[in-house]
C-alpha positions in Angstrom: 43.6 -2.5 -22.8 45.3 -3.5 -19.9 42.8 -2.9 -17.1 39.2 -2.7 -16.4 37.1 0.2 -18.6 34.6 1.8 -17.1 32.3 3.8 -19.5 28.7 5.8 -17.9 26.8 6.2 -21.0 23.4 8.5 -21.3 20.4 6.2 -22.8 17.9 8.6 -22.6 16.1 11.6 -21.7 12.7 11.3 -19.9 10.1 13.6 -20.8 10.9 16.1 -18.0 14.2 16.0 -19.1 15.9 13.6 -16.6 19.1 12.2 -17.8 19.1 7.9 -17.4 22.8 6.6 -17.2 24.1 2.9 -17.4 27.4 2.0 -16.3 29.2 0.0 -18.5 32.1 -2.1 -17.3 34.5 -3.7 -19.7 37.1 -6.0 -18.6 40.8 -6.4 -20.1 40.5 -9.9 -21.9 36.9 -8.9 -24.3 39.2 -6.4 -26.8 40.0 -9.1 -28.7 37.1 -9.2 -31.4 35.3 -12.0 -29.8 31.3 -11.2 -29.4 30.6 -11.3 -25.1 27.5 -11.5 -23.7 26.2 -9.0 -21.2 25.6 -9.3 -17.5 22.5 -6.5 -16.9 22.3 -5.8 -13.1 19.4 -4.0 -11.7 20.4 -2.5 -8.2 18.0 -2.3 -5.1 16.5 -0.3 -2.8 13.1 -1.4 -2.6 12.3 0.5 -5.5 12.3 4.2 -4.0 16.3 4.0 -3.2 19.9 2.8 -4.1 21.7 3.7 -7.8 23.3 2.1 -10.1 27.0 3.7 -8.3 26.4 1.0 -5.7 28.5 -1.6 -5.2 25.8 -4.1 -5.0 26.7 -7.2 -6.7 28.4 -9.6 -4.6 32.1 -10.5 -5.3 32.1 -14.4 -6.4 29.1 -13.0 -9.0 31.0 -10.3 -10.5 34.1 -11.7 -10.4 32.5 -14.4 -12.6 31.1 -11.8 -14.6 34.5 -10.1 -15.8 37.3 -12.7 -15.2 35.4 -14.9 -17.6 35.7 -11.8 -20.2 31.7 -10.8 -19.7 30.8 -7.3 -20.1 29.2 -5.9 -16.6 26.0 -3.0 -17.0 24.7 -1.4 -14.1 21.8 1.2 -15.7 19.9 3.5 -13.4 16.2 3.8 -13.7 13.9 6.2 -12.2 12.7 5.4 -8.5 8.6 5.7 -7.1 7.4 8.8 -6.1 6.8 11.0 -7.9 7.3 7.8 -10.5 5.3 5.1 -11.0 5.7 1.1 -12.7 4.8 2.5 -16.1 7.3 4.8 -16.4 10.0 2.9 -15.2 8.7 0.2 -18.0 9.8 3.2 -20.1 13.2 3.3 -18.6 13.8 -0.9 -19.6 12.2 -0.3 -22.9 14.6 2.9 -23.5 17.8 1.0 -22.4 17.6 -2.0 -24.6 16.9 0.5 -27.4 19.8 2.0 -26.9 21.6 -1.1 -26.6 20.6 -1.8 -30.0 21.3 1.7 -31.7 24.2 3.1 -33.3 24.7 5.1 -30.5 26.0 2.8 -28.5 28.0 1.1 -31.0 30.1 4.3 -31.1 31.0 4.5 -27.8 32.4 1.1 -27.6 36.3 -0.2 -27.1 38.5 -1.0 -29.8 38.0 -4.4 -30.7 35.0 -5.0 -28.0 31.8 -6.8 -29.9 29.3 -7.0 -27.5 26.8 -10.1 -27.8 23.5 -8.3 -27.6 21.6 -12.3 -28.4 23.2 -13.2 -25.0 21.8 -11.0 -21.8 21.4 -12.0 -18.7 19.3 -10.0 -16.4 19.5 -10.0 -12.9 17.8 -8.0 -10.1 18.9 -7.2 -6.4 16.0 -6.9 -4.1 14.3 -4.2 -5.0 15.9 -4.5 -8.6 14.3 -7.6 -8.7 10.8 -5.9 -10.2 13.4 -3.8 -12.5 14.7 -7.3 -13.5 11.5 -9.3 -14.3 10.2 -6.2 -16.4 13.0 -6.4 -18.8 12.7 -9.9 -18.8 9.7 -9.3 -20.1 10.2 -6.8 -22.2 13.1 -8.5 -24.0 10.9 -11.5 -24.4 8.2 -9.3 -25.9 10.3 -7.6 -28.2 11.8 -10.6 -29.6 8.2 -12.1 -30.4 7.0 -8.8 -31.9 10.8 -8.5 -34.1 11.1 -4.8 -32.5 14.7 -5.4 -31.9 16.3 -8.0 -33.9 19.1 -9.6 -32.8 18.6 -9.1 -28.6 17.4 -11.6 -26.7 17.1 -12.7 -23.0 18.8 -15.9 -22.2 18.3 -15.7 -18.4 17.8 -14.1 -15.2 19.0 -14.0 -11.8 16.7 -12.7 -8.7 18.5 -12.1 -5.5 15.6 -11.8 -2.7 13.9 -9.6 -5.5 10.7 -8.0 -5.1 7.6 -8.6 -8.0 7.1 -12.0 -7.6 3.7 -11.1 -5.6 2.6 -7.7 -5.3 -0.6 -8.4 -3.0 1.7 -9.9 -0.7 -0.1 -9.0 2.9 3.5 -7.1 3.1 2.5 -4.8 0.3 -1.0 -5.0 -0.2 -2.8 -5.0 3.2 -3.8 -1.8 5.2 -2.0 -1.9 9.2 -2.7 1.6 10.1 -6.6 2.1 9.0 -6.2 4.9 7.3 -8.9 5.5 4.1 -6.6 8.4 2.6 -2.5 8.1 3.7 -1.7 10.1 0.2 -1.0 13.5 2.1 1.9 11.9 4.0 3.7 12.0 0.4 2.0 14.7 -1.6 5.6 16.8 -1.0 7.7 13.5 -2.4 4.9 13.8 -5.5 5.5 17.3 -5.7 9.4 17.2 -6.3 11.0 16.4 -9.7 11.8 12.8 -10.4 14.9 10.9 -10.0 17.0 8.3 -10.8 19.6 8.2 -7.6 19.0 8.3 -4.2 22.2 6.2 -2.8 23.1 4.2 0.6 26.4 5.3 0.2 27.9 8.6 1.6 29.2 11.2 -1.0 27.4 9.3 -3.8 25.7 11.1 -6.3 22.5 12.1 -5.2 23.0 10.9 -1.5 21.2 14.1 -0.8 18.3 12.8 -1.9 17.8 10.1 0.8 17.0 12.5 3.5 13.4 12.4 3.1 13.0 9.3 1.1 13.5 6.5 3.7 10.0 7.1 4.9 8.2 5.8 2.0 9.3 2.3 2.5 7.3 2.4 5.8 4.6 4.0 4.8 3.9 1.9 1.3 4.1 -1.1 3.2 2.1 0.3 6.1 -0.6 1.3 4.3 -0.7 -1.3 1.3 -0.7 0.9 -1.5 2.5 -0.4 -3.2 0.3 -1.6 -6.1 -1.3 1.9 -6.4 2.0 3.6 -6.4 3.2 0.9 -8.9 0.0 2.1 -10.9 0.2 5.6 -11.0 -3.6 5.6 -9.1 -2.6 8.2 -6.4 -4.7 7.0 -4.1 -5.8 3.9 -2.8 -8.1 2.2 -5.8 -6.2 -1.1 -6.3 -5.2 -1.6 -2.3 -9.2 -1.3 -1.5 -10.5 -3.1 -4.3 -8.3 -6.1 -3.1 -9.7 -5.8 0.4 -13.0 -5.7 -0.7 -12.6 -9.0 -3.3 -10.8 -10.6 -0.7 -13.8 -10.5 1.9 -16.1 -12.5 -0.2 -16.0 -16.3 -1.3 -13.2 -18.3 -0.9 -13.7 -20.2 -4.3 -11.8 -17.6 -6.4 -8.5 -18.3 -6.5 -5.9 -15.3 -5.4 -4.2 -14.3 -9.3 -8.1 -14.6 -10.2 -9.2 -12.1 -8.2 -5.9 -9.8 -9.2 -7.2 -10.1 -12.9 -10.8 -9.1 -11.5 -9.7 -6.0 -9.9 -6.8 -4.8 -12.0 -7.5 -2.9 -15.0 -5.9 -4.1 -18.0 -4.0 -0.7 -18.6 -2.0 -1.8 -15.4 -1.5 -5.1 -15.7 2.1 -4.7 -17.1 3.1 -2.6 -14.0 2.6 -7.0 -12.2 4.8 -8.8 -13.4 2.8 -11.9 -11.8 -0.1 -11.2 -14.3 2.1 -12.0 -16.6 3.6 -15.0 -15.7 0.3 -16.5 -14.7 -0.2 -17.1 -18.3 0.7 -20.7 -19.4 2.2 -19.5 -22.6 3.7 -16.1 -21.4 5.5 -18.4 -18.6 6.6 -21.2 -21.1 8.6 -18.6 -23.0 10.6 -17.4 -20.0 14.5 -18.4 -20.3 16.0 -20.1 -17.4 16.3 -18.6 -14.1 17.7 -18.5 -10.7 16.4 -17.1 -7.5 17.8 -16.8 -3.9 15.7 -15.9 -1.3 15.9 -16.7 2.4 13.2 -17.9 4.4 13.5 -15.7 7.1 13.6 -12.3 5.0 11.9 -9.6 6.6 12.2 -6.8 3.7 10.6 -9.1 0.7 9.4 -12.0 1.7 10.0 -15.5 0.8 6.5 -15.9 -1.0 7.9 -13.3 -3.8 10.2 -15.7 -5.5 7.8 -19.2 -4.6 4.8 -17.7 -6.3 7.5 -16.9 -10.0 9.0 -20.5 -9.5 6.0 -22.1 -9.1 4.1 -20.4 -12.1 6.9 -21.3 -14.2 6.8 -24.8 -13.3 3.1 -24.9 -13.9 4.0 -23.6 -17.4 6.3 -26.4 -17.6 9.4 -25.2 -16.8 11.4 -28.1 -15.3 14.3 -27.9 -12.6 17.5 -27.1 -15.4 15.3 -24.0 -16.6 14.5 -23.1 -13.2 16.6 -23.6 -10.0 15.4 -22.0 -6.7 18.0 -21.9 -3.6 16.2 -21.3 -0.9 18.2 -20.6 2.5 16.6 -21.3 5.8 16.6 -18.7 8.5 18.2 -15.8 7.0 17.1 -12.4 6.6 17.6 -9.8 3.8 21.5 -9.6 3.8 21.4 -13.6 3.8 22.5 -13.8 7.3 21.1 -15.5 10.6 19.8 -12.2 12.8 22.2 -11.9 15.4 24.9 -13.7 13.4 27.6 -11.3 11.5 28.9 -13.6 9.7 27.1 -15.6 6.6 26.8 -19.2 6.7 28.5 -21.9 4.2 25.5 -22.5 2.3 25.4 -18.3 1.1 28.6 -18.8 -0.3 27.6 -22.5 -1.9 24.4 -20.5 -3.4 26.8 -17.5 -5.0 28.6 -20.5 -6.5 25.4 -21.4 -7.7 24.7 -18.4 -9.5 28.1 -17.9 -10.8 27.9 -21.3 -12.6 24.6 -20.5 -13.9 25.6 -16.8 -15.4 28.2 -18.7 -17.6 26.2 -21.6 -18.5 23.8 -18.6 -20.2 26.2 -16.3 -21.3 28.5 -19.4 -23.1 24.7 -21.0 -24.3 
């Protein structure tokens, strides 16, 4: 094996019969009967866009990834509308099951041992949710013995969404509308789908035509957490209105337990992580965010870091670069080039993917 192997592997079928692929990258030095860890990348797109096709891992990150003899996945996962949190839950669950099934053993490359006890997660904004569910899930699984032998030994969050899904971002009503849902029923109406790509001539690029919209009008309208949900309306985006009118002496993930049923609370990551012992389990992580972010803000990745500190977590388990005054693509507005201190954080986050992956 002389260069890098790229292998697209089916994990699953959904129950309307949409095929989930992963993209499985194997680099030229890990045929040589050594176990590697994996590096599990979660693209973006805010959740409704982007694929797994996408070039969306910066270079000094995957260049770490496979130089250093890692082996690279990129899975899809189905996007919202007509999806919801739960489902895509599915998807994560599905994945890692296939990771640990004979299936995928028999598609591998002579010689290549994967090390399924050493996977790092990591999310790219909107993969960022993705990322902290299967976080989560791995943890989960390896408490309950459902799949012996996989384990979670960190994460990486770049600008990722579900740190705080009642962010005034996602959560708060700006248009006044009681009932937005007819602005989407055709989206809801429409079979589901795993690929709706930024780049031209991508597979399912078609898909985008109609899809930008529902960035705007989730965030417009503050029904992310209902869409998350599955509610089709707007049940958890007014009940948080409503709570959030009253006294001031309940505290903010308080009045999220109050008014999320507990059938949803794994579709919030942040539910989650509020609890001490949930938190205290969590492997080490990293998270970049800039301060000036206007696509997920800054307050997604402080309210994660600051739960896991409260569990305990101390500043080797959990670093968080934060970057002052840039935006979404780590960049000063009006400035096209990035700044020393984005490259010094990719360093960062390199260093850290090794440390985990070597652990």
């Amino acid at each position: 094996m002389t260069t890098l192997i790229k292998h697209v592997n089916r994990y699953c079928i959904t129950p309307s019969g949409l095929e989930l692929f992963a993209n499985f990258y194997y680099p030229p030095h890990c045929q040589d009967r050594k176990p590697r860890g994996l590096f599990v990348a979660y693209h973006g797109g805010g959740v409704i866009n982007g694929s797994r096709d996408e070039e969306f891992i910066n270079e000094p990150v995957r260049r770490a990834v496979l130089d250093n003899g890692y082996i690279l996945v990129q899975p899809g996962y189905r996007l919202l509308i007509p999806t919801n949190g739960h489902d895509i839950i599915s998807d994560v669950r599905n994945f890692y099951d296939y990771l640990a099934s004979p299936a995928y053993t028999r598609t591998l490359p002579e010689n290549v041992r994967p090390d399924l006890g050493k996977i790092v997660v990591a999310g790219f904004s909107g993969g960022g949710y993705v990322s902290r569910l299967a976080a989560i899930e791995l943890i989960e699984s390896a408490k309950e013995g459902r799949r012996k032998g996989i384990e979670c030994t960190g994460m990486v969050s770049y600008f990722g969404m579900g740190g705080d899904v009642f962010q005034p971002d996602w959560a708060e009503n700006k248009t006044g509308k009681s009932d937005p849902m007819d602005e989407v029923e055709h989206l809801y109406k429409r079979k589901e789908i795993s690929d709706s790509p930024y780049t031209p001539g991508l597979k399912g690029w078609e898909n985008r035509v109609d899809r930008d919209m529902i960035w705007d009008w989730f965030r417009s309208n503050g029904v992310f957490v209902d869409v998350l949900a599955g509610t089709r309306g707007t049940v958890l985006r007014d009940a948080w209105a409503k709570a959030n009118s009253g006294s001031d002496s309940v505290s903010r993930m308080e009045i999220v337990r109050q008014i999320v049923p507990e059938e949803h609370h794994p579709v919030i990551p942040q539910i989650w992580f509020e609890t001490p012992s949930n938190a205290s389990s969590f492997p080490p992580s990293i998270y970049v965010h800039g301060t000036a972010d206007d696509k997920v803000p800054y307050a997604e990745s402080v309210l994660t870091v600051d739960q896991l500190r409260k569990a305990g977590k101390g500043k080797n388990e959990v670093e968080f670069i934060t970057i002052d005054g840039v935006d979404h693509d780590l960049k000063v507005p009006g400035e096209s080039e990035c700044r020393p201190e984005v490259d010094e954080a990719h360093g960062k986050v390199a260093d850290f993917i090794l440390r985990q992956l070597r652990a």
